[in-house]
C-alpha positions, 0 to 999 in steps of 0.5 A: 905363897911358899914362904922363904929365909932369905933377904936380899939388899943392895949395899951401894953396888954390891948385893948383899944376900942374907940367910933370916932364920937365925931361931933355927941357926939359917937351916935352908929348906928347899924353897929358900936354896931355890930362891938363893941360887934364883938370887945370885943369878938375878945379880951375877950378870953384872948389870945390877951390882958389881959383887955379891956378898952371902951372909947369915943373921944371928950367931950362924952362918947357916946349920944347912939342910933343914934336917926337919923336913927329912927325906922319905925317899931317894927321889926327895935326896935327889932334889935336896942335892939339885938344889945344894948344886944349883947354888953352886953352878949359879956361883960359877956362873956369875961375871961378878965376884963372889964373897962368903962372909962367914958370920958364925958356924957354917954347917954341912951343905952351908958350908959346903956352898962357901967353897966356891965362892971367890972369897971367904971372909970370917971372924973369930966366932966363924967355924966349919963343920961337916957332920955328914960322915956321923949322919949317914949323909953325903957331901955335896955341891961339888965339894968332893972336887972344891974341898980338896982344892982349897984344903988339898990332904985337910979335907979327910979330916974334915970330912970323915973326922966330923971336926969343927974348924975354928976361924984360925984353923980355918985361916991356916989352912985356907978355908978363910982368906982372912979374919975381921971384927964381927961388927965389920964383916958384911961391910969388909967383905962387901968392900972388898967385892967392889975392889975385885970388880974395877973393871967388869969386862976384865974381872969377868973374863978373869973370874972364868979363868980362875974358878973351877971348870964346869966339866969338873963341877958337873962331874963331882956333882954326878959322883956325889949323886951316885954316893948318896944313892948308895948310902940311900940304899944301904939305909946309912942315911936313914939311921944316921939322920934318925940317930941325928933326931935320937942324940938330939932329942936325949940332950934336950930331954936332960937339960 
């Protein structure tokens, strides 16, 4: 059996999904972000719970993909990216809401998946962090569409600037809806799930009104497939990711 990082519980009435590889920062590998977006299926359909909230353990969010297990071909690209979008399409398909309480550092296509949740909730040690311009990666799950209409001109300096957002940066320009104490996170945002969800045939039918529409979901989706085909052909993703590995390698051999 393909072992997974992912824990699931029920707080109450509100499911609560949490990323468990905390000695590699939550890094996702395929098995695991096929089995979040099996997840948040499985408890979006309103039966089970009345929310959902996706969390990480330890001092991360999650550091995203799992840059161990590198590409070797365009064919093992496109499979990293369906399943980044699949956790995306599950999201916006729930008749629940959704809440990212952003533990810790949300790193690349973690971070990315924040972006359509219907909350996001941090605490002074949460950051956002998109690498994948210094990697020669593309961004992903819907992000070319979902981050400018959160952030609207700030995501070019997320983005092609690689900056590290820190939790108030994040708050001010909407990356974050609020800022609580680490030690109430899960509990807050869990709370404030169930209070979004008083009536399940309404806040359903609001959730399909208010979040993104699929056309413009699936379309960024298929622009950043064609992007990372690209960057794939041009070898920008194989020497940024080996340069990944260099840089990395060098730091720990100098400590």
């Amino acid at each position: 059996m393909t072992e997974t990082h992912l824990d699931a519980s029920v707080d109450e009435d509100v499911a609560v999904l949490t990323l468990n590889r905390p000695e590699k920062l939550n890094v996702m590998d395929v098995p695991t972000r096929v089995l979040l977006a099996q997840e948040i299926r499985r408890f979006g359909t309103g039966d089970l719970v009345r929310g959902i909230v996706l969390t990480g353990t330890g001092r991360a969010f999650s550091a995203g993909e799992d840059l161990a297990a590198v590409p070797t071909t365009y064919a093992e690209i496109r499979e990293a990216f369906a399943t980044f979008h699949d956790i995306t399409r599950a999201i916006l398909e729930t008749r629940v809401p959704v809440i990212a309480a952003v533990n810790g550092i949300a790193v690349g296509g973690a971070s990315e998946i924040t972006l359509c949740c219907d909350g996001r909730v941090g605490t002074p040690n949460t950051q956002y962090y998109q690498p994948e311009n210094h990697r020669g990666i593309i961004i992903s799950n819907a992000s070319s569409f979902l981050m400018t209409r959160l952030v609207r001109n700030h995501a070019m300096r997320i983005v092609l600037g690689s900056q590290r957002i820190d939790a108030e940066d994040a708050l001010r320009i909407g990356l974050l809806d609020e800022i609580v104490p680490a030690d109430s996170l899960t509990d807050h945002a869990a709370a404030l799930a169930r209070s979004w969800n008083s009536d399940p045939r309404i806040t359903g039918l609001h959730l399909r009104l208010l979040r993104a529409r699929s056309e413009d979901i699936e379309a960024a989706f298929a622009r950043e497939d064609e992007a990372a085909q690209e960057a794939w052909d041009s070898g920008a993703f194989t020497d940024g990711v080996e340069g990944f590995w260099a840089n990395k390698n060098t730091a720990t051999s100098t400590r």
